[in-house]
C-alpha positions as CSV (number, residue, x, y, z in Angstrom):
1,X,-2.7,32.0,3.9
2,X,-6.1,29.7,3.8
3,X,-9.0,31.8,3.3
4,X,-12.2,31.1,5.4
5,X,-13.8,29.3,2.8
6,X,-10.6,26.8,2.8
7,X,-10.5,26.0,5.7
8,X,-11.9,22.3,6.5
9,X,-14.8,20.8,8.4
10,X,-14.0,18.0,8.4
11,X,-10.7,15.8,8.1
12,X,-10.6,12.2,7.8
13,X,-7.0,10.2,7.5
14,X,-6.4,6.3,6.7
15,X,-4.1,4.5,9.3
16,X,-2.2,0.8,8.8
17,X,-2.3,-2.2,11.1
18,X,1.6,-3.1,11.9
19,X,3.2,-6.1,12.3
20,X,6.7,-7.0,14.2
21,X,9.0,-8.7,11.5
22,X,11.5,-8.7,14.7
23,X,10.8,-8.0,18.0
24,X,13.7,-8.6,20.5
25,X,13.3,-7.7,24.7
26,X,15.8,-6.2,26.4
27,X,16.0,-5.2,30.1
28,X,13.2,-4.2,32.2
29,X,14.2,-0.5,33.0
30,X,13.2,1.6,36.5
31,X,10.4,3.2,34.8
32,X,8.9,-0.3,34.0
33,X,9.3,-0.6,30.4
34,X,11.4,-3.2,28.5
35,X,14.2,-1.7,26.0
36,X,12.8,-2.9,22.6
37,X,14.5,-3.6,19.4
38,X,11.8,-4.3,16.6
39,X,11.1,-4.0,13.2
40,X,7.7,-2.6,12.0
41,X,6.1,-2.5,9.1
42,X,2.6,-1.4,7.8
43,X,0.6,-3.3,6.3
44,X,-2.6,-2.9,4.2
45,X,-5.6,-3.5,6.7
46,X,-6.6,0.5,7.6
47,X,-8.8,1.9,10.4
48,X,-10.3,5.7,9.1
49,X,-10.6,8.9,11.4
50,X,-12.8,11.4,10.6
51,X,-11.7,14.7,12.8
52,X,-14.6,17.5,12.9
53,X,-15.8,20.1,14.6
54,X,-18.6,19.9,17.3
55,X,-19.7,21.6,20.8
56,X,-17.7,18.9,23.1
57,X,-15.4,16.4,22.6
58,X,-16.3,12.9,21.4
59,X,-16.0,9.9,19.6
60,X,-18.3,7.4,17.9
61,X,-17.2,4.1,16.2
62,X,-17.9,2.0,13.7
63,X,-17.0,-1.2,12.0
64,X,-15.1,-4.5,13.1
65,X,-15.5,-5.4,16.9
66,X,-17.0,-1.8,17.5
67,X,-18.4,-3.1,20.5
68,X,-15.0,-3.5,21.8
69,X,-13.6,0.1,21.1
70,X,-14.5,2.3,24.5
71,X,-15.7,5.6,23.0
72,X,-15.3,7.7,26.8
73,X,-12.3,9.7,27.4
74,X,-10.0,6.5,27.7
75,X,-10.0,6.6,23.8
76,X,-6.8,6.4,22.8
77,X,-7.8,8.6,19.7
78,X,-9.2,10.8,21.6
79,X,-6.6,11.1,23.5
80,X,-4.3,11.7,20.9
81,X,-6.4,14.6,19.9
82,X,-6.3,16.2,23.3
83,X,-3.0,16.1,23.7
84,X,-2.6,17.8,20.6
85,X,-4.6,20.3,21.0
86,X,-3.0,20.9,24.6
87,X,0.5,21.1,22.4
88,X,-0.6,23.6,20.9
89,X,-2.2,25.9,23.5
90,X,-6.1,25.0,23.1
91,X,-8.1,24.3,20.1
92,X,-11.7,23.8,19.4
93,X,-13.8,20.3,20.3
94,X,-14.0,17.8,18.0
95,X,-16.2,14.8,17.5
96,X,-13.7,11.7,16.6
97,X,-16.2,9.2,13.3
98,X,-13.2,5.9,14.0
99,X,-13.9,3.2,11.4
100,X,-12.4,0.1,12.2
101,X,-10.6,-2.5,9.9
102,X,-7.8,-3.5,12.3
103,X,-8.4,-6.2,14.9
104,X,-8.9,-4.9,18.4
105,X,-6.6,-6.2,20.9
106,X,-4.7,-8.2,18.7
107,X,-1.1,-7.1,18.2
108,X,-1.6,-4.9,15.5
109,X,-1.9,-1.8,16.9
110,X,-5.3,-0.9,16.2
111,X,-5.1,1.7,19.2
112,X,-2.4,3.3,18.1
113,X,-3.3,3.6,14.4
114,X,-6.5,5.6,15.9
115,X,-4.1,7.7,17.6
116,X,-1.8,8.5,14.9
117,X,-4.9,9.1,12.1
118,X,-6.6,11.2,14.9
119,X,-3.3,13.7,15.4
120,X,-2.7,13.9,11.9
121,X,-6.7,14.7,11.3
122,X,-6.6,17.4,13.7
123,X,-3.6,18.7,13.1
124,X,-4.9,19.4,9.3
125,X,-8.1,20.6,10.9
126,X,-7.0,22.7,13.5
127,X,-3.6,23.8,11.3
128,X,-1.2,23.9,13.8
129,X,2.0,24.6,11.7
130,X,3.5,21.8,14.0
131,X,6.9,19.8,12.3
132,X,6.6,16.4,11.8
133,X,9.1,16.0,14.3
134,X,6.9,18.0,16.7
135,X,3.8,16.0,15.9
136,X,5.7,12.8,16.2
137,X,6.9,14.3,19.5
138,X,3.3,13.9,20.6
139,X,3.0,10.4,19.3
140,X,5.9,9.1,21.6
141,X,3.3,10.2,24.8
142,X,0.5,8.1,23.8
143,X,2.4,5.1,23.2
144,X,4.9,2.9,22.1
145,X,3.7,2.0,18.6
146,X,2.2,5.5,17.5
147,X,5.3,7.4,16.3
148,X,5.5,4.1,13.5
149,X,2.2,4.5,12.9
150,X,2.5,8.1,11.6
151,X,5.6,6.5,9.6
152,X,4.5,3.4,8.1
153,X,7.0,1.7,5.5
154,X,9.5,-0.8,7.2
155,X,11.1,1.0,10.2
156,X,13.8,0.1,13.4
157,X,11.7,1.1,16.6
158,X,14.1,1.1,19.6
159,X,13.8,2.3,22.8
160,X,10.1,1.2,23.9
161,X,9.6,0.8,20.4
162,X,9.2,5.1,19.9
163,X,12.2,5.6,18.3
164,X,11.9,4.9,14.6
165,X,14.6,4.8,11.7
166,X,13.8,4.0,8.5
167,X,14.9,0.4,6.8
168,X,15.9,0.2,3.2
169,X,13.6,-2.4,1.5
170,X,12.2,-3.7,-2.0
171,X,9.9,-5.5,-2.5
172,X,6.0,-6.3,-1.3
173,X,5.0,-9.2,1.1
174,X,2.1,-10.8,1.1
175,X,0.4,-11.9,4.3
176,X,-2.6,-13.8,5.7
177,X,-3.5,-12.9,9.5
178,X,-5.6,-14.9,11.7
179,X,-7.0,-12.9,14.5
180,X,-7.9,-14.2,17.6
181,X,-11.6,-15.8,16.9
182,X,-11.8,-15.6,21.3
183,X,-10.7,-12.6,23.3
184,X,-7.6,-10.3,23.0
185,X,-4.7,-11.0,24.9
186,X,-3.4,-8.8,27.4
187,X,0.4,-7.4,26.7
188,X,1.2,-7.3,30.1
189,X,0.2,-10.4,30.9
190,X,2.5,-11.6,28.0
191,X,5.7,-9.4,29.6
192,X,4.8,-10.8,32.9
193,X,5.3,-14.7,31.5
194,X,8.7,-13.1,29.1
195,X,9.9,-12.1,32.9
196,X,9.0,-15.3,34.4
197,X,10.4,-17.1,32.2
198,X,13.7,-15.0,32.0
199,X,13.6,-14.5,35.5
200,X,17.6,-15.3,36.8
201,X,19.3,-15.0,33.2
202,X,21.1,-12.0,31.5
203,X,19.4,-10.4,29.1
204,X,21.5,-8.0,26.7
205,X,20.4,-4.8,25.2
206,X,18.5,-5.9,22.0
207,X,19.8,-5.0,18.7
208,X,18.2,-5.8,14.7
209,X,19.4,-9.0,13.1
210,X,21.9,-8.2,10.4
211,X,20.5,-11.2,8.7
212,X,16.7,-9.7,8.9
213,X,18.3,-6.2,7.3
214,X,19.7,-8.2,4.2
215,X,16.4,-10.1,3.5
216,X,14.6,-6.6,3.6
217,X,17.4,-5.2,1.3
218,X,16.9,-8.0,-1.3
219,X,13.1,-8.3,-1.3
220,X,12.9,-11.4,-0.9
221,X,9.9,-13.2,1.0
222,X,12.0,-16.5,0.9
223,X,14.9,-14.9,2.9
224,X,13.0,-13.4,5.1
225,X,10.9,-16.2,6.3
226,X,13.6,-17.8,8.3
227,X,14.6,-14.7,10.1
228,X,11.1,-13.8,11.6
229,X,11.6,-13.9,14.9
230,X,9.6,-12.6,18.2
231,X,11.0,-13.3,22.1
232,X,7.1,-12.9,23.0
233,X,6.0,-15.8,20.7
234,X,6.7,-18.7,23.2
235,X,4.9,-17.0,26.2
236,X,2.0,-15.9,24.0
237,X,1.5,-19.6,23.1
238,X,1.6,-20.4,26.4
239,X,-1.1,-18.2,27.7
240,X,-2.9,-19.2,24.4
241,X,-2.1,-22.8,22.9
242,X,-4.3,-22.3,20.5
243,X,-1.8,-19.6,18.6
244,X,0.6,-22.5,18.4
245,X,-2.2,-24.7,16.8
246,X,-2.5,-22.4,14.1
247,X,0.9,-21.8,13.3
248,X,1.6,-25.4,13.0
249,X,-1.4,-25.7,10.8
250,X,-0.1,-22.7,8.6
251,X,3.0,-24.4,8.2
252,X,1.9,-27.5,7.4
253,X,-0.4,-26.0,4.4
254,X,2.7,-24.5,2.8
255,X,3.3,-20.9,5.0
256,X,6.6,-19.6,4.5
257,X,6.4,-18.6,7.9
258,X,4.3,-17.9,10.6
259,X,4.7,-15.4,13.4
260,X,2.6,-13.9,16.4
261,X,2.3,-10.4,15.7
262,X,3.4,-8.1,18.4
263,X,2.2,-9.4,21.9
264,X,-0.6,-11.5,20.5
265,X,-3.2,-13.3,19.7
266,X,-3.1,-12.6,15.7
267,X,-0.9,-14.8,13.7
268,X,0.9,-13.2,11.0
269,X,1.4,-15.7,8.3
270,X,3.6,-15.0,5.2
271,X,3.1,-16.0,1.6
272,X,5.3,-16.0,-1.2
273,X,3.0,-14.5,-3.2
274,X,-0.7,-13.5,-4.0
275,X,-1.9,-16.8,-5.0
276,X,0.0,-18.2,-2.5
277,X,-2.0,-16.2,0.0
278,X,-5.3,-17.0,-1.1
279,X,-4.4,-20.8,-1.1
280,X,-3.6,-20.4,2.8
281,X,-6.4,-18.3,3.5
282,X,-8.6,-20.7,1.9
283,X,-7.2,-23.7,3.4
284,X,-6.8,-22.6,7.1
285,X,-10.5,-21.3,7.2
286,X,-11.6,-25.0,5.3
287,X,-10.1,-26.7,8.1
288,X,-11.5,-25.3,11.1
289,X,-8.4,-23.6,12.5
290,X,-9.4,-20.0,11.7
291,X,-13.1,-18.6,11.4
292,X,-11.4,-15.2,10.7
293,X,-9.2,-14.5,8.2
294,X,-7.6,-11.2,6.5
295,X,-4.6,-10.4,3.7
296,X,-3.0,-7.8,3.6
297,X,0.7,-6.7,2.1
298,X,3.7,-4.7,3.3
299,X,4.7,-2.2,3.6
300,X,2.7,0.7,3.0
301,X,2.4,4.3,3.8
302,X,1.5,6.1,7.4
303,X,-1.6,8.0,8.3
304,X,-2.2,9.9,5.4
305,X,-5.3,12.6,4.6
306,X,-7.7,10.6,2.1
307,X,-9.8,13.0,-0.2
308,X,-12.7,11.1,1.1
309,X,-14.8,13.0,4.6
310,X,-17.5,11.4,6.5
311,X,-18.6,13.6,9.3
């Protein structure tokens, strides 16, 4: 049992961006939403949640594209925390501190790494004694991409992506992203080109790539390079040309591969190793291409509780 004195202020919990190493689209089903097979995995660029009590609920934020982040009660992360505390039958307020790292609307589920670090925050502050089955029961309500998110590693999301199984992998990878140096790109509007564009064909349930699982297995960034694939890419490209202009340029300065992440804008670009990552950041950003420019590798952990607390 936690004594008074144990019992925290304050919680703050570390979040990863993800990236689709797959991302297949199925069928558009009644309630709207395409069946997905993807893989995830996490990758070292974090966003922070610091969960701690106050008179109402709130949230402030911090960091890259701040500006961008709405901080009223459309707050995904604040959400998240709402919904937890209406799990669990009514909890005190608290005030949401969100430091941002990931790009905001760029395919990298900057939202939903919020969310995740914000139910894992409060669900340390507030100890609920929920499962992590339970919490990541809560995580499949606010969105596709926040069950992962609790996850982290390299994982199978089917359904609309919420249903996660792990993947065995080795290895790290070693990646360069290029964020959209514009505006986001709005998913729906990239679903609504995918249907266009598939309108009158069959589409078959999605499934993994056999040949992606194998390339995981062996750790090998060479392997896996061919096997990146994402049905989104082409209509992302066409809403924004300029994603295909920098994934020709990242090829053509020695990429492995280079992939739109999720629904877009940011271009995941993969290195075989660290020096090899450096060279492409260093050469994409001299020639014009890409003002922005972060590395990161894969895969790493979930939201986790960092000793760290900023209230």
């Amino acid at each position: 049992m936690t004594s008074p004195l144990e019992t925290p202020m304050a919680v703050t919990v570390r979040a990863p961006a993800k990236i689709n190493l797959e991302l297949f689209v199925g069928p558009r089903g009644e309630d709207g939403y395409h069946a997905l097979a993807t893989v995830y995995q996490a990758v070292s660029i974090h966003d922070e949640v610091t969960a701690a009590y106050a008179d109402e609920w709130g949230c402030s934020v911090s960091g890259r594209d701040a500006d961008r982040v709405p901080t009223d009660e459309s707050n995904l992360a604040l959400k998240a925390a709402r919904a937890l505390a209406e799990r669990t039958g009514g909890q005190d307020p608290v005030h949401l501190s969100i430091r941002k790292e990931i790009p905001v609307a760029g395919g990298m589920a900057g939202g939903s790494a919020d969310a995740a670090a914000a139910l894992v925050a409060c669900d340390a502050l507030w100890e609920t004694g929920l499962s992590r089955e339970q919490l990541e029961e809560v995580a499949a309500d606010l969105g596709s991409d926040v069950p992962f998110l609790l996850h982290g590693g390299t994982a199978v999301g089917s359904g609309r992506g919420e249903v996660i199984t792990a993947v065995l992998a080795k290895g790290a990878y070693h990646w360069v992203f290029v964020p959209s140096v514009d505006t986001g790109l709005s998913t729906p509007a990239v679903y609504r080109a995918f249907d266009e564009r598939r309108a009158g064909t069959t589409i078959e349930d999605p499934a993994p790539s056999a040949a992606l699982m194998s390339a995981l297995r062996a750790g090998d960034p060479v392997a896996l390079a061919p096997v990146l694939d994402n049905d989104l890419q082409p209509d992302a490209i066409d809403l924004r040309p300029d994603i295909g202009e920098v994934i020709e340029a990242a090829m053509g300065f020695g990429a492995l591969a280079a992939i739109v992440s999720g629904s877009g804008p940011t271009v995941a670009v993969l290195a075989e190793s660290t020096e090899g990552a450096i060279d492409l950041a260093v050469s994409l950003t001299a020639s014009g291409v890409a003002g922005d420019i972060l590395r990161a590798t894969g895969p790493v952990a979930g939201a986790h509780i960092i000793p760290t607390t900023r209230v």
